[in-house]
mmCIF file of the C-alpha atoms, coordinates in Angstrom:
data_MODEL
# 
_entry.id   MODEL 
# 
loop_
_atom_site.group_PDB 
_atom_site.id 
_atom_site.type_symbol 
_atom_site.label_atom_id 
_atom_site.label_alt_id 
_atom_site.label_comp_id 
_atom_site.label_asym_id 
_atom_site.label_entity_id 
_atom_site.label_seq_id 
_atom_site.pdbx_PDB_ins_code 
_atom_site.Cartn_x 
_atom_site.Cartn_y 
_atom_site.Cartn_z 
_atom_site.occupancy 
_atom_site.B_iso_or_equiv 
_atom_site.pdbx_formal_charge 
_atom_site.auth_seq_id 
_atom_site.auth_comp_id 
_atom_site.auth_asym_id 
_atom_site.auth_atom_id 
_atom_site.pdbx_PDB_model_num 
ATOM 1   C CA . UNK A 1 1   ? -18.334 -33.137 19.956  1.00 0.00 ? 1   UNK A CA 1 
ATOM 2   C CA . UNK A 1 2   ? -16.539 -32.945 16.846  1.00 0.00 ? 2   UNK A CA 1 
ATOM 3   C CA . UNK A 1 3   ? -14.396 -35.442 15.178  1.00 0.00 ? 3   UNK A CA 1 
ATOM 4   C CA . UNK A 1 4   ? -12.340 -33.078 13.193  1.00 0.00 ? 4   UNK A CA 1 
ATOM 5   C CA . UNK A 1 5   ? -8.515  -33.212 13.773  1.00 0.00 ? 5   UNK A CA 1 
ATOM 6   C CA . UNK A 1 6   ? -6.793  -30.077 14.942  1.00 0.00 ? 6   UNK A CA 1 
ATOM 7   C CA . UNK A 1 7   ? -4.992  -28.349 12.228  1.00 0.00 ? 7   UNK A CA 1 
ATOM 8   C CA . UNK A 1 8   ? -2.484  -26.787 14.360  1.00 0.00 ? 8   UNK A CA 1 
ATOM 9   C CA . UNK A 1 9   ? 1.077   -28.343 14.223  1.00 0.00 ? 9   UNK A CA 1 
ATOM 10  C CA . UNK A 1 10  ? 2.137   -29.408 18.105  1.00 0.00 ? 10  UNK A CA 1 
ATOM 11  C CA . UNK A 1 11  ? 5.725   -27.842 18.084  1.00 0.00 ? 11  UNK A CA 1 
ATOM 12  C CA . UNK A 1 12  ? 6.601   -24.236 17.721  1.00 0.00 ? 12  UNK A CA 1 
ATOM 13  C CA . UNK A 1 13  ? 6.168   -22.563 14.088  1.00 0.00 ? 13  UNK A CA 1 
ATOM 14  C CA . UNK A 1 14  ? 8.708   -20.074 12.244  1.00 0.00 ? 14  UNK A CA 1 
ATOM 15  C CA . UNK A 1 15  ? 7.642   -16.641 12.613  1.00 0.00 ? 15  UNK A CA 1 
ATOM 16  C CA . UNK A 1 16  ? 7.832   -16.247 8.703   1.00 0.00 ? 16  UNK A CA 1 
ATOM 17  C CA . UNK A 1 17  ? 8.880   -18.669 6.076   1.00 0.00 ? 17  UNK A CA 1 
ATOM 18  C CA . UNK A 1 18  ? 9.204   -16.230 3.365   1.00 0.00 ? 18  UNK A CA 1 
ATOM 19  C CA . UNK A 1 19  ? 11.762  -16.108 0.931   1.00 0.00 ? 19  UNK A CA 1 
ATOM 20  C CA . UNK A 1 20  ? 13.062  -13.392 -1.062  1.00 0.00 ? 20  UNK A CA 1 
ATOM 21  C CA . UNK A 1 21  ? 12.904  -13.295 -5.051  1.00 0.00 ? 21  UNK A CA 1 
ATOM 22  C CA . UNK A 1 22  ? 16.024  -14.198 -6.589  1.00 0.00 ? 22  UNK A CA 1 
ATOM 23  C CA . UNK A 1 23  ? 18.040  -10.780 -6.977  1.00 0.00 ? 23  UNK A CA 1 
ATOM 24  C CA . UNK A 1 24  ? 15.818  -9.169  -4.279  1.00 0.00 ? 24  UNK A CA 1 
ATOM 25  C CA . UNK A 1 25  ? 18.479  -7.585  -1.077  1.00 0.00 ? 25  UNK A CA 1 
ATOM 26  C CA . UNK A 1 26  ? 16.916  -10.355 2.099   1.00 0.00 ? 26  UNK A CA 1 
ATOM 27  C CA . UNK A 1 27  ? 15.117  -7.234  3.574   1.00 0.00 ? 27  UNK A CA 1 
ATOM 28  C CA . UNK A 1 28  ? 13.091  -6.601  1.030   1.00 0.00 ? 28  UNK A CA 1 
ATOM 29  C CA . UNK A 1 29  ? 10.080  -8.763  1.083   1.00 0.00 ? 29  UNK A CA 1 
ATOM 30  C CA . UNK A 1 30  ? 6.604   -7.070  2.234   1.00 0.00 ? 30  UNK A CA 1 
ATOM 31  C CA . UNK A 1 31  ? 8.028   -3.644  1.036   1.00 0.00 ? 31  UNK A CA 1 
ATOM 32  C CA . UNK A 1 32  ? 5.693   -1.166  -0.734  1.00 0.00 ? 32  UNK A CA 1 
ATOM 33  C CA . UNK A 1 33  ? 6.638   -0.777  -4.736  1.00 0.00 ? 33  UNK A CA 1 
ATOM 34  C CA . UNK A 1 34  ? 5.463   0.021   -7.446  1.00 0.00 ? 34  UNK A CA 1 
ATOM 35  C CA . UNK A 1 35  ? 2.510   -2.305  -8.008  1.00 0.00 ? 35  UNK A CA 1 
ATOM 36  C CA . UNK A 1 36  ? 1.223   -1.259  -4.774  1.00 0.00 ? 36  UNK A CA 1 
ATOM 37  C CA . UNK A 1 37  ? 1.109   2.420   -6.167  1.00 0.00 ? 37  UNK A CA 1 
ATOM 38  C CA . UNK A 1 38  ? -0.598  1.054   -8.816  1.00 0.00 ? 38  UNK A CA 1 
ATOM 39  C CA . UNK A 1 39  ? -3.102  -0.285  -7.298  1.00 0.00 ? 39  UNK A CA 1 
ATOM 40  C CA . UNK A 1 40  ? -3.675  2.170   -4.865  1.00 0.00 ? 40  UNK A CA 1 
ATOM 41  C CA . UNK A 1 41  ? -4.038  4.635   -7.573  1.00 0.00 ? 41  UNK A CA 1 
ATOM 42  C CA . UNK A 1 42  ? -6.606  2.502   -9.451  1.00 0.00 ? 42  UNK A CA 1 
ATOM 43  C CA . UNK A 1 43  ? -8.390  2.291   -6.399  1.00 0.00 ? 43  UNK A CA 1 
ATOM 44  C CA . UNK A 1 44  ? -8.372  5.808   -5.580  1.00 0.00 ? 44  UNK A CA 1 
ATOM 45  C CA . UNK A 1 45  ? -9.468  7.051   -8.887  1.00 0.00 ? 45  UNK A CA 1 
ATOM 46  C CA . UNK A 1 46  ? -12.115 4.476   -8.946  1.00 0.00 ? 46  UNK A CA 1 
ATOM 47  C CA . UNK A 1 47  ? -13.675 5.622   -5.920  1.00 0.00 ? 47  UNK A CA 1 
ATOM 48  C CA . UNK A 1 48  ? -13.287 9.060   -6.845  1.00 0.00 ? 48  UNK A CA 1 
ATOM 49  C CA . UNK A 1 49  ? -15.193 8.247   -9.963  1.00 0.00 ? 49  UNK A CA 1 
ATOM 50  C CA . UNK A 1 50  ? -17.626 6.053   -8.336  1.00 0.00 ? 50  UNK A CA 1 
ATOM 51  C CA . UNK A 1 51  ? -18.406 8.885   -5.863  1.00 0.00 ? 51  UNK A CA 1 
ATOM 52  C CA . UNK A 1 52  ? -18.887 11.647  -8.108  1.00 0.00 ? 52  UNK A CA 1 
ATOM 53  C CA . UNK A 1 53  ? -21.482 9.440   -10.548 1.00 0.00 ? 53  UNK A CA 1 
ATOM 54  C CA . UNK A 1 54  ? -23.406 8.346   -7.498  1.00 0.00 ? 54  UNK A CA 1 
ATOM 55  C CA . UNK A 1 55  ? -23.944 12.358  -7.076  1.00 0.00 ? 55  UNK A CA 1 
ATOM 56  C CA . UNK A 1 56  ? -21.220 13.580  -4.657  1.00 0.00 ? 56  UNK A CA 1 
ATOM 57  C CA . UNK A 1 57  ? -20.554 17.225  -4.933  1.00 0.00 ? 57  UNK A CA 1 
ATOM 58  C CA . UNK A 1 58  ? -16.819 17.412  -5.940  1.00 0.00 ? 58  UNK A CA 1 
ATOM 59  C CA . UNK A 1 59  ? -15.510 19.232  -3.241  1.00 0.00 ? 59  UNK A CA 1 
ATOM 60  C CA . UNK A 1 60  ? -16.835 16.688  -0.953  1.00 0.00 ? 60  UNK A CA 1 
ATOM 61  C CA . UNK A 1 61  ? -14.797 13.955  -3.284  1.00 0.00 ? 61  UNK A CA 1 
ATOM 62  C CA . UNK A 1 62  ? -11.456 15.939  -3.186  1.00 0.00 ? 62  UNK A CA 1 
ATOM 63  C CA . UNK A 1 63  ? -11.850 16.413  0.405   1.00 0.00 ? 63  UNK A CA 1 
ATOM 64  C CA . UNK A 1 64  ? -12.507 12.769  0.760   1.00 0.00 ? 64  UNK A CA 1 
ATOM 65  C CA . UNK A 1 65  ? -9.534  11.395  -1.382  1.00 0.00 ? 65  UNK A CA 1 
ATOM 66  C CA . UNK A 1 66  ? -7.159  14.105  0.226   1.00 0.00 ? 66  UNK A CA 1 
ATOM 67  C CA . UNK A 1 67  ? -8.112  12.543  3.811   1.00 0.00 ? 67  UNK A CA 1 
ATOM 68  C CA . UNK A 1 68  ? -7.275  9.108   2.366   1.00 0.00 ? 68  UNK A CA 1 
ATOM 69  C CA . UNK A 1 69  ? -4.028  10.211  1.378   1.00 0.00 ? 69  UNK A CA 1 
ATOM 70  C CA . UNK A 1 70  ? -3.002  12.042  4.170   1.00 0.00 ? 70  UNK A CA 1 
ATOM 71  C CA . UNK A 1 71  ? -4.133  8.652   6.217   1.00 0.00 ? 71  UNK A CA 1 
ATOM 72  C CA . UNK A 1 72  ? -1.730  6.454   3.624   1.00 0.00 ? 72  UNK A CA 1 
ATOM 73  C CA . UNK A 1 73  ? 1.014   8.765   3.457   1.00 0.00 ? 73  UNK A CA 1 
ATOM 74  C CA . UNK A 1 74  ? 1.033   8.778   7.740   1.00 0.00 ? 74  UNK A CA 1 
ATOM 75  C CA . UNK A 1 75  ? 1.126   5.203   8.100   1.00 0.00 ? 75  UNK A CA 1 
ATOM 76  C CA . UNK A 1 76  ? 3.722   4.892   5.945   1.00 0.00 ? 76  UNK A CA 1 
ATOM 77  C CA . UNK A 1 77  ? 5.625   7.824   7.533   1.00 0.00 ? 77  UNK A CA 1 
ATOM 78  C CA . UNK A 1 78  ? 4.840   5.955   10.854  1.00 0.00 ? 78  UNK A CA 1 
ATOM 79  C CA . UNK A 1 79  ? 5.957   2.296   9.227   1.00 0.00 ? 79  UNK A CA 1 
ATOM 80  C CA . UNK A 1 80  ? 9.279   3.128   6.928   1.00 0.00 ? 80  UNK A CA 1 
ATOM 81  C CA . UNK A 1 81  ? 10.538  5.896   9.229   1.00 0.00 ? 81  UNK A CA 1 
ATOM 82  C CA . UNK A 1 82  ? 10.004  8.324   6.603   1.00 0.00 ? 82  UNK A CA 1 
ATOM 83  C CA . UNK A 1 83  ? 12.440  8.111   4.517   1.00 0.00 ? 83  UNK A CA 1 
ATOM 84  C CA . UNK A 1 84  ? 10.730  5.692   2.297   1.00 0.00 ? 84  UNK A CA 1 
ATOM 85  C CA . UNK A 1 85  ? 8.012   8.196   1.792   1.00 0.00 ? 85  UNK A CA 1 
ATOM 86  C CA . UNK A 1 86  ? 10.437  11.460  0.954   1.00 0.00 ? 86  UNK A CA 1 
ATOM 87  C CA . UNK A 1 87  ? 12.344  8.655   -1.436  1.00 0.00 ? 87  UNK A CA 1 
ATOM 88  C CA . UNK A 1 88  ? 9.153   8.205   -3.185  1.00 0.00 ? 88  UNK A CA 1 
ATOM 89  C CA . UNK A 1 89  ? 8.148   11.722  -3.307  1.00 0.00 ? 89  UNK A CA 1 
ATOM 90  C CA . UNK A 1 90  ? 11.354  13.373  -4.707  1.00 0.00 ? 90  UNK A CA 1 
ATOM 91  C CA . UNK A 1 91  ? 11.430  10.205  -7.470  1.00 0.00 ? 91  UNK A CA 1 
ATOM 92  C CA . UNK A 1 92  ? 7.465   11.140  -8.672  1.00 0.00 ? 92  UNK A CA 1 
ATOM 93  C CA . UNK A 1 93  ? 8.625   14.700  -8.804  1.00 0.00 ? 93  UNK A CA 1 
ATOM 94  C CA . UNK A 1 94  ? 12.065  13.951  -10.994 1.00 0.00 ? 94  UNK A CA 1 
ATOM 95  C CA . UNK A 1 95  ? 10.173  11.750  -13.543 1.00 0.00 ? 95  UNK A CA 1 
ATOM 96  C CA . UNK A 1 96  ? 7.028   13.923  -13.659 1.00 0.00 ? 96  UNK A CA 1 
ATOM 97  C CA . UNK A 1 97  ? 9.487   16.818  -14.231 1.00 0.00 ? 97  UNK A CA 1 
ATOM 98  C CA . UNK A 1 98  ? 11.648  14.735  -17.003 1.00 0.00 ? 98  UNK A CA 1 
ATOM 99  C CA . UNK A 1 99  ? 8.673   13.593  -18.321 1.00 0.00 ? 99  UNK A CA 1 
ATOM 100 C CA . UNK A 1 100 ? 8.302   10.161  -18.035 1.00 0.00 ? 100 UNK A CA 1 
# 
């Protein structure tokens, strides 16, 4: 038998005890942003990289990445509705087309 106390509080726990940033609208914690792109995109160009020096013809990379996208760009389809997505679409196509 163990001698370990339970770690679990007796009563009922909040659902979530997170608190917005200061400035941030009270919906907007957990939301995807622009450090998640980043990192997604450092992720996905590392394993693109990674894939093609380990010897992976390049058509099997592209068709790889392009399967991960369409995977990410579903979910969030299926998780924001879609409107997130097409907001985040039609901004990457203004500021690639500004030039920023």
């Amino acid at each position: 038998m163990s001698d370990f106390l339970d770690p679990r509080p007796a009563g009922p726990v909040p659902v979530c005890t997170c608190t917005p940033a200061a400035g941030e609208p009270v919906g907007a914690v957990g939301r995807f942003g622009p450090t998640h792109a980043l990192i997604l995109l450092i992720a996905v160009l590392g394993l693109g990289s990674g894939l093609f020096l380990a010897g992976t013809p390049l058509n099997t990379v592209f068709t790889l990445l392009g399967g991960l996208g369409a995977i990410g760009a579903a979910t969030l389809t299926a998780a924001g509705g879609g409107r997130r997505l097409v907001t985040v679409f039609l901004e990457a196509a203004v500021r690639s087309g500004a030039g920023k």
